[in-house]
C-alpha positions in Angstrom: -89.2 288.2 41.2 -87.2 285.5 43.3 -84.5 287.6 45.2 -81.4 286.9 45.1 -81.1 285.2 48.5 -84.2 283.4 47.5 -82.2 281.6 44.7 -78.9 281.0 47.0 -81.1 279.3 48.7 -82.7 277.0 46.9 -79.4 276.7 44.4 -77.9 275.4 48.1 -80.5 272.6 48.7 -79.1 271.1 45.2 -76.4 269.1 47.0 -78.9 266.9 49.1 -82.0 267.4 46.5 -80.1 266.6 43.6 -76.6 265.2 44.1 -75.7 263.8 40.5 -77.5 265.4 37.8 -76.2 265.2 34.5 -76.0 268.4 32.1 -75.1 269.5 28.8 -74.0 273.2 28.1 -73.7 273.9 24.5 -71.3 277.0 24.2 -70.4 276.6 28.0 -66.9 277.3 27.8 -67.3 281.4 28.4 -69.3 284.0 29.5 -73.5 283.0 30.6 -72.5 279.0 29.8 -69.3 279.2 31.6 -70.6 281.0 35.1 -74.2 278.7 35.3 -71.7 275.8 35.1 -69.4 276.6 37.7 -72.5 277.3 39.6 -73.8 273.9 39.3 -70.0 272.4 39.9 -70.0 274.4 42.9 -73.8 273.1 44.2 -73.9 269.6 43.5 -72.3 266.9 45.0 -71.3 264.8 41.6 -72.6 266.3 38.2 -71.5 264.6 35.2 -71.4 267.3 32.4 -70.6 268.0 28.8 -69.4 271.0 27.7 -69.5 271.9 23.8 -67.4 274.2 22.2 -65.1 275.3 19.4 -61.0 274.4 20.6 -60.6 272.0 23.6 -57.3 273.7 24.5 -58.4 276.6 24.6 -60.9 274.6 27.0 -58.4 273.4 29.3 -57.7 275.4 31.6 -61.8 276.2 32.2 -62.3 272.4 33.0 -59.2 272.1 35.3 -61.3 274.8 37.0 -64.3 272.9 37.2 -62.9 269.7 38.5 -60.9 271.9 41.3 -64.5 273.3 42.3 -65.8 269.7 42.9 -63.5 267.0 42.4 -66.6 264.8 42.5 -67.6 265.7 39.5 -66.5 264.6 35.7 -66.5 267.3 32.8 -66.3 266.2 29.2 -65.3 268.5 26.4 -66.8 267.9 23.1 -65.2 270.3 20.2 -67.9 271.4 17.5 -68.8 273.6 15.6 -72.6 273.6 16.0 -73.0 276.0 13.3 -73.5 272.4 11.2 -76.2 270.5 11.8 -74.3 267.3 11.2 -71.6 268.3 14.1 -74.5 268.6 16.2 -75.3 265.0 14.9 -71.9 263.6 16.2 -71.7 265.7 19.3 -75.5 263.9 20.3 -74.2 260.6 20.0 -71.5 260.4 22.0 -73.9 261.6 25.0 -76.4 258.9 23.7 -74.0 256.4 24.0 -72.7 257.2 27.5 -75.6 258.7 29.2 -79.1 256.9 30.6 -80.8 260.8 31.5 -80.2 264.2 31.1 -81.5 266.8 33.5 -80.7 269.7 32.0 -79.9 270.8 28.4 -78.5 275.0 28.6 -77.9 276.4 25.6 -76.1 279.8 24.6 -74.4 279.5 21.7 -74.5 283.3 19.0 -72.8 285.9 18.2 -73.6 289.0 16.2 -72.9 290.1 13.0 -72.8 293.3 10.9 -72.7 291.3 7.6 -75.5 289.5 5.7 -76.9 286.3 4.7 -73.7 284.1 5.3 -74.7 280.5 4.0 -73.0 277.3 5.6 -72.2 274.4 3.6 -76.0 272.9 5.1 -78.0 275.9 3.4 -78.4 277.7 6.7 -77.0 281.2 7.4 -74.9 280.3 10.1 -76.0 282.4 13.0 -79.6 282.0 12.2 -78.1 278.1 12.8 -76.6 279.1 16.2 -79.2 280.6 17.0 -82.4 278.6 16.3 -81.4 275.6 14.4 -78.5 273.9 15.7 -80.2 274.4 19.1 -83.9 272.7 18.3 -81.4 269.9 16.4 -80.0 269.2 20.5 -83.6 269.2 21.8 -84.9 266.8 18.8 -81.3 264.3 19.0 -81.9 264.5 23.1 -85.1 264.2 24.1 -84.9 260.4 24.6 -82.4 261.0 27.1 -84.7 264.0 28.7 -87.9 261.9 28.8 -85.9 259.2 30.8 -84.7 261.0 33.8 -86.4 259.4 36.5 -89.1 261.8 38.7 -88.9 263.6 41.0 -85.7 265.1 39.5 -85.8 268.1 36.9 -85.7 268.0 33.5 -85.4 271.2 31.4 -84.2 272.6 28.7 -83.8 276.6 28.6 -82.4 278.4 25.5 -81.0 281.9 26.2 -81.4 284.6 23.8 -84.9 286.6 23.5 -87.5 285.3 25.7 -90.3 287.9 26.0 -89.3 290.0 23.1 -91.5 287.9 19.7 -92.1 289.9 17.3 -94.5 289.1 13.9 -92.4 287.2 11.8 -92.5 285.9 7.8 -94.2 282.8 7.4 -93.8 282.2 3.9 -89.8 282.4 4.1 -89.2 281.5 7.7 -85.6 280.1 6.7 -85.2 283.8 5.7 -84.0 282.6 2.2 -85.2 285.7 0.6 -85.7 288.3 2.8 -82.6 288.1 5.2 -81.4 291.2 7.2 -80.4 291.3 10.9 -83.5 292.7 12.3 -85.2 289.6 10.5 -82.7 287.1 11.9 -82.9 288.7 15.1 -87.1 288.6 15.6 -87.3 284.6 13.6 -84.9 283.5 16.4 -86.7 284.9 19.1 -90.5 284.0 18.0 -89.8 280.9 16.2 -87.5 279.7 19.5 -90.6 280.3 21.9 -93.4 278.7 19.0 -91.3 275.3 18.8 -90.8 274.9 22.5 -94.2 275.9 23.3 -95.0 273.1 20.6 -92.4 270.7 22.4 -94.1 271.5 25.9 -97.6 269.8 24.6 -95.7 266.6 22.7 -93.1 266.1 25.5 -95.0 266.9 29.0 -92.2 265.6 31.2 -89.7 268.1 30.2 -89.9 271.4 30.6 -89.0 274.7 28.7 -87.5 278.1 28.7 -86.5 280.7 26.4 -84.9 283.3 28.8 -83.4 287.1 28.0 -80.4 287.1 30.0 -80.1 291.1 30.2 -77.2 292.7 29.7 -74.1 290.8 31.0 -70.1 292.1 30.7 -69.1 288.2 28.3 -66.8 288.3 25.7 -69.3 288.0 22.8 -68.1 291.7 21.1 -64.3 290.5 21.4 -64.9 287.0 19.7 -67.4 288.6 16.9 -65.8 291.6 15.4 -62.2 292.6 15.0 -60.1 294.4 17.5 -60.7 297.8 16.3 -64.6 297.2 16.9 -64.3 294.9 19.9 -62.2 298.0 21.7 -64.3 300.3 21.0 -66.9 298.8 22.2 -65.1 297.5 25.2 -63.8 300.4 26.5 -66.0 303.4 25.2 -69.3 302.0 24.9 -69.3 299.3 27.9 -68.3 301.6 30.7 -71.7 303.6 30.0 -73.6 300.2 30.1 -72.1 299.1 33.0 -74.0 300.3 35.3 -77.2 298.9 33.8 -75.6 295.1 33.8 -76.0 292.0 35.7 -72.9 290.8 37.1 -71.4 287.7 35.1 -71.6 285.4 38.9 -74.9 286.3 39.6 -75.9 285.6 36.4 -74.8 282.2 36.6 -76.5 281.7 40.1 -79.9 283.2 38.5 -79.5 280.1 35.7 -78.5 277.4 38.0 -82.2 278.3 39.6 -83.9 278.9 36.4 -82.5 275.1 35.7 -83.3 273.6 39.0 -86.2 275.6 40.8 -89.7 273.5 40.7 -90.9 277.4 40.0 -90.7 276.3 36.4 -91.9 272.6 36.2 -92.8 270.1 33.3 -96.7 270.3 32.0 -97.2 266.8 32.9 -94.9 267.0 36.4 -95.8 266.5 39.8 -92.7 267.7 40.9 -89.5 268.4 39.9 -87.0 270.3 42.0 -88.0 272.9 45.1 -89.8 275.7 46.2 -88.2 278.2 48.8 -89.1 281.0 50.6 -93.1 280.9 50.0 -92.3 280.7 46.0 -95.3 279.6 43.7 -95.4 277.9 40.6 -95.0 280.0 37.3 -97.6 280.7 34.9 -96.4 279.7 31.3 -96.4 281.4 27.6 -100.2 280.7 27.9 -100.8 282.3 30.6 -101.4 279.0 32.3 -99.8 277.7 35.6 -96.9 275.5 35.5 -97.8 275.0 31.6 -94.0 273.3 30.7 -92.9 276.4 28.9 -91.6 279.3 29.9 -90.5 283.0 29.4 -88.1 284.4 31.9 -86.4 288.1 31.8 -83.1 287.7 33.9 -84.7 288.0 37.1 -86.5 285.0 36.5 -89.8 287.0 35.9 -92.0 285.1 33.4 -92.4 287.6 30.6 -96.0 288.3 29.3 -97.1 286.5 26.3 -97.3 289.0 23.5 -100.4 289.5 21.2 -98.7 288.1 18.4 -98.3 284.7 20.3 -101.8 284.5 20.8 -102.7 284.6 17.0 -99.8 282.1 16.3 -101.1 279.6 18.8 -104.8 280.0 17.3 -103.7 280.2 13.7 -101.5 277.0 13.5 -98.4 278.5 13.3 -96.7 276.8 15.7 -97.4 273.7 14.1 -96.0 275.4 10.9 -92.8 276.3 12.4 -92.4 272.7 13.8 -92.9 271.3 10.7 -90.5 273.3 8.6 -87.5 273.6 11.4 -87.7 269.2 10.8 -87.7 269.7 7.2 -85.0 272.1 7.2 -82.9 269.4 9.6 -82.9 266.8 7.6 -82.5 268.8 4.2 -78.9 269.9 6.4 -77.6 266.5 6.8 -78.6 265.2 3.8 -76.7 268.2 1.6 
């Protein structure tokens, strides 16, 4: 496990190693998004970064934070609802039309639900789209702009939800048409997120991926998904017993700034791309194989273990299969 002086350190050397990368955070105006990108205003010397969300004012006072951490730097708000694939569309091209690279692509956007199947107008349930969709719809619209950020500099893309955690899933109804419930929702976002980057890893060697588990952090995800009744309860009877077993909302941002930048996680087909501190290796990846391009990380930065289940998916094609059907699902979305 890096400690956490291990990752101060190398988050430190960013400001000489890697003085104007550009980022996009995709729900990066609270909780996990919001600390790892103060982190990265606070360790580069000039980051250009977009920040998508739902309500720019809202917004406001968050990016007149960041530009007061590093007046150097320029923050852009893009308001979307990535719950549509087409929005997703839009967002994408503005930073197509602006931007020459893109070092890092951090997503987080969720929430949770105690509801069912709740269709948007694309045919998706729209936190399976959060999730999963909308988020492999960032990585499909932005690669170009990953695959032409110049070496040695880092290029990654990390999704946070379930790293480590895949569980079997359906492969006759991946879209969970038919057999929706939560648990299901919750174990095709994990396992089909790690099978398409995984997949990704081997077409795109340059860039490199992570599905991470970000343990339990205090963010505001309960008050902006349920109504106040729920969201107090759970705020001030059932958080004060989890408390204790939480990662801090700043060091959980310094842990992602390193997960982004640290050449512990490189690209399959890298060289190099960013530094090693303090005697640190590189990782092994979901196959087991060192510095593979795809990663899973607990919140420590620990790679999680492949599970069983992974193995039969990578032998049995079904990676492949859930590449193929996340496209087809994309374009059925804008076309609708």
């Amino acid at each position: 496990m890096p400690s956490l002086p291990t990752i101060r350190a190398s988050n430190a050397l960013l400001r000489s190693t890697l003085k104007s990368p550009t980022a996009l955070f995709v729900g990066g105006t609270s909780g996990i998004g919001a600390s790892t990108l103060r982190q990265l205003a606070r360790h580069t010397e000039s980051p250009t970064a977009y920040i998508i969300g739902r309500n720019e004012t809202r917004a406001k006072p968050f990016l007149s934070e960041l530009r007061s951490l590093n007046g150097n730097g320029k923050f852009h708000f893009i308001e979307a609802d990535v719950s549509r694939v087409r929005n997703v569309d839009v967002a994408c091209k503005e930073i197509l039309d602006r931007e020459t690279k893109l070092n890092f692509l951090f997503m987080t956007p969720g929430g949770i639900s105690l509801g069912g199947r709740n269709e948007t107008p694309e045919g998706i349930d729209s936190l399976f789209a959060l999730r999963y969709y909308s988020r492999m719809r960032f990585i499909q619209n932005l690669l170009p702009l990953l695959e032409s950020t110049p070496t040695p500099e880092p290029t990654r893309v990390i999704s946070i939800y379930g790293g480590g955690f895949e569980f079997p899933i359906d492969t006759s109804d991946l879209e969970l048409k038919h057999t929706f419930s939560l648990l299901n929702a919750y174990k095709h976002s994990i396992t089909m997120t790690t099978l398409a980057m995984e997949h990704l890893s081997k077409l795109h060697p340059n860039v490199s991926f992570i599905h991470a588990y970000p343990g339990l952090v205090g963010t505001n995800i309960y008050s902006n998904s349920f109504p106040a009744p729920v969201a107090a309860f759970y705020n001030y009877a059932v958080w004060p017993l989890m408390w204790p077993f939480s990662v801090g909302v700043q060091e959980c941002g310094e842990r992602h700034l390193f997960h982004l930048s640290s050449g512990a996680y490189p690209a399959k087909g890298a060289e190099r791309a960013g530094e090693l501190v303090d005697g640190q290796q590189v990782a092994r990846g979901v196959d087991g194989s060192v510095g593979s391009g795809a990663y899973l990380l607990n919140w420590k930065g620990d790679v999680r273990s492949s599970a069983k289940i992974l193995e039969q998916y990578r032998q049995d094609g079904t990676a492949e299969l859930v590449w193929r059907h996340t496209k087809e699902m994309l374009e059925q979305a804008v076309r609708r």
